[in-house]
C-alpha positions, 0 to 999 in steps of 0.5 A: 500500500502506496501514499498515491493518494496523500500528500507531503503535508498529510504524511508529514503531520501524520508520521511526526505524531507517531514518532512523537509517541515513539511507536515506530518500528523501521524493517529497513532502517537506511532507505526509511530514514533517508526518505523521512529525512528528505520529508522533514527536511523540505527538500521536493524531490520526495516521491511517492517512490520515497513515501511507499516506503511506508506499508501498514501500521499494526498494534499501535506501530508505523512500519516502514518497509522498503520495496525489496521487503514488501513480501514480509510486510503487512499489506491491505488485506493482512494487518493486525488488530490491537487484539492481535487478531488478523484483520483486513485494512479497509476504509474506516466507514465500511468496518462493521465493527467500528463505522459507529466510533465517532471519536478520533481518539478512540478509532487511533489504535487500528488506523492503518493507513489514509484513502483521499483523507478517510482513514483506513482501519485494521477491521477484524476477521473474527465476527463482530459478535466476539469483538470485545467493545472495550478495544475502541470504545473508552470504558470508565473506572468501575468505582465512581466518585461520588456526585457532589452535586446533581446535573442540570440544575441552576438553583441560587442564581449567579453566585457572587465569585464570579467576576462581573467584568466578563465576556468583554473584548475589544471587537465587534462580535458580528465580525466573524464570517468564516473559519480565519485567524483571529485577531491578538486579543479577540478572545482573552478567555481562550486558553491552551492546556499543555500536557506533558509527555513521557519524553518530557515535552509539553503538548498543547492538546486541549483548549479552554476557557478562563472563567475566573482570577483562578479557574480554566473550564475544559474538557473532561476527556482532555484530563483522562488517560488510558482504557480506565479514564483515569485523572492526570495529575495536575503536575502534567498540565500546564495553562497558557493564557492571552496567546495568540502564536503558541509557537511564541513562548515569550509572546507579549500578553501570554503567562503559562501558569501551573495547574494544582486541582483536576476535577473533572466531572464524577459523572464523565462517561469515555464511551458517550462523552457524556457530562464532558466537563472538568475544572483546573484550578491555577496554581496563582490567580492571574491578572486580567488584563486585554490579552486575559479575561474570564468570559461570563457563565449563563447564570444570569444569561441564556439559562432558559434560552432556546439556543437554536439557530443562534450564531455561536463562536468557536476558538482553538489551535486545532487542525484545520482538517481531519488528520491535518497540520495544528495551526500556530495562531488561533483560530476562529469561527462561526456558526448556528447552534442546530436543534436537537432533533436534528443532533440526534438524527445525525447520530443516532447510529452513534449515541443517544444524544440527550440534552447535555449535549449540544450541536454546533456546526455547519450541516455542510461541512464547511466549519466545526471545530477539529481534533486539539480543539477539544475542550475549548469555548463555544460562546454566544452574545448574551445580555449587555452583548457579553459573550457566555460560554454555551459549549465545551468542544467535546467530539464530533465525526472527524472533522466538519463530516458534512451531515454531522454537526460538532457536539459540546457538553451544554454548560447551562447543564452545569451550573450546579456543578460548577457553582460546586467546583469554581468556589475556590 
């Protein structure tokens, strides 16, 4: 199997994310690195001779295979599952077993490969009936936690910590038309949650909304790990807020800042990305200044609101396409907030989309938000014209799927929770 059909910049960004995780495994280590060499290094005479030194990935691994070792390789119809199982590597929309996962993050592990920018999976041979639903499905601790306080509800009005200067930026909000590079401090509550690898490096997976002097409201999934969901530790994250290019580390405005409390919600389902919210507590409050301020919580705005059809806006530094480059600068778009009729048809092979949810998105696929988005602000125009945060980018089918909107964790489901967990 060839890359005929992916470009330099798609194999590029797909193989430096798989290095990154250390899960390469090289049959014919000199033509392989002279052909990533040559990929890294910008030089244009790569061809797609060079790029089919690639051949499959199997269990979790890029395997790089020369011409001379293709008979000893994996090829499209012999690959195996993270099982171990034999498979066969087809497009990910005809694998019975897993053309309902929806998430990226849970269909990564049998990705074998890309077709026109549809990713191909590692689909078993065994029946579907003996696949164990865990392998693409995220399952939760057996042990919950207990609930501190129950969901949906918003019982004392606004509580009186939060900051009454929110939800104010030095632009008009009718100014986003598209999908486009926002401007420096458009969005002062926008925050880039880092997360620290095994190696060392600091990755800015997630994004976030800055609601008060000391709390980031994210997405509960960014701050789980492994099968078993379990919390990180809040020694791993780091928050970035007032960026604008987050490959600036000096950038003027900008302050990272060390995280000391991870809450997320006791509730947080990683097979439906139910009650996908969390809180992280700073290590310091922050000062606000244009570059950072806290975007308002509907507590006293659009609690009761019938959100459809209202413009709602989205920010991250996520990619710009399925499977594509992140974007250095932040990004913005806009666009109408669907009914949940709607939601619920679009998915409802998928899950049972019940109102803590919300969908966002053009139904066409020309904008949603992408993969490093999660966890970042959905906000609409409130009273006074304050923005307030609706929304916390939760999933969505790959990337402006036309047909499927994004869904978010509805915030106004919430407010008991947060008013519980933002107190200190």
């Amino acid at each position: 199997m060839g890359w005929e059909h992916c470009n330099r910049q798609q194999f590029k960004s797909w193989v430096r994310v798989w290095i990154r995780q250390k899960k390469v495994v090289w049959t014919n280590r000199e033509n392989s690195l002279v052909a990533v060499n040559k990929l890294f290094t910008g030089i244009s005479s790569l061809t797609n001779s060079d790029i089919s030194t690639w051949v499959a990935v199997s269990n979790g691994q890029i395997r790089f295979v020369h011409d001379d070792d293709r008979t000893n390789s994996l090829s499209d119809a012999d690959c195996l599952t993270p099982r171990r199982e034999r498979g066969k590597c087809i497009r990910w929309t005809e694998c019975p077993s897993l053309r309902r996962t929806s998430s990226w993050n849970r269909l990564q592990p049998y990705v074998c490969g890309f077709a026109s920018n549809e990713p191909k999976v590692c689909c078993s041979l065994v029946p579907s009936s003996t696949l164990d639903r865990s392998d693409f499905i995220f399952t939760t601790t057996s042990t919950k936690q207990p609930t501190r306080t129950p969901v949906g509800r918003n019982s004392g009005g606004k509580p009186s910590f939060l900051p009454d200067n929110c939800g104010v930026t030095r632009y008009p909000y009718s100014r986003v038309v598209g999908g486009q590079p926002a401007e420096k401090g458009s969005w002062p509550w926008m925050a880039v949650v880092f997360v620290e690898k095994r190696n060392g490096v600091k990755s800015p997976d997630c994004g976030g909304a800055l609601v008060t002097t000391r709390h980031v409201i994210t997405a509960a999934h960014c701050v789980v790990t492994g099968r078993s969901a379990t919390t990180m530790s809040p020694r791993l994250l780091t928050v970035r807020l007032g960026a604008h290019d987050i490959k600036k580390s000096n950038e003027p405005g900008a302050m990272d800042i060390g995280v000391d409390a991870v809450r997320r919600h006791e509730q947080f389902d990683s097979r439906t990305y139910k009650n996908d919210i969390a809180v992280l507590r700073l290590s310091r409050p922050v000062r606000f200044h244009d570059d950072i301020s806290p975007v308002c919580l509907p507590f006293d705005s659009l609690y009761n609101y019938n959100l459809t059809g209202k413009t709602s806006y989205v920010t991250g530094f996520g990619t710009t396409a399925f499977n594509g480059p992140s974007s250095d600068v932040l990004m913005e778009a806009s666009f109408d907030i669907q009914s949940q009729e709607l939601c619920r048809k679009a998915y409802e092979r998928e899950l049972n989309i019940t109102e803590e949810y919300l969908c966002a998105g053009m139904m066409d696929g020309s904008k949603d938000s992408c993969q490093g988005d999660s966890g970042g602000p959905l906000v609409a125009v409130g009273k006074e014209n304050k923005y307030y945060l609706v929304g916390v980018v939760s999933f969505g089918k790959l990337c402006a799927q036309p047909g499927y909107p994004g869904v978010y964790t509805r915030v106004t489901k919430y407010l008991d929770w947060l008013r519980t967990n933002l107190a200190d």
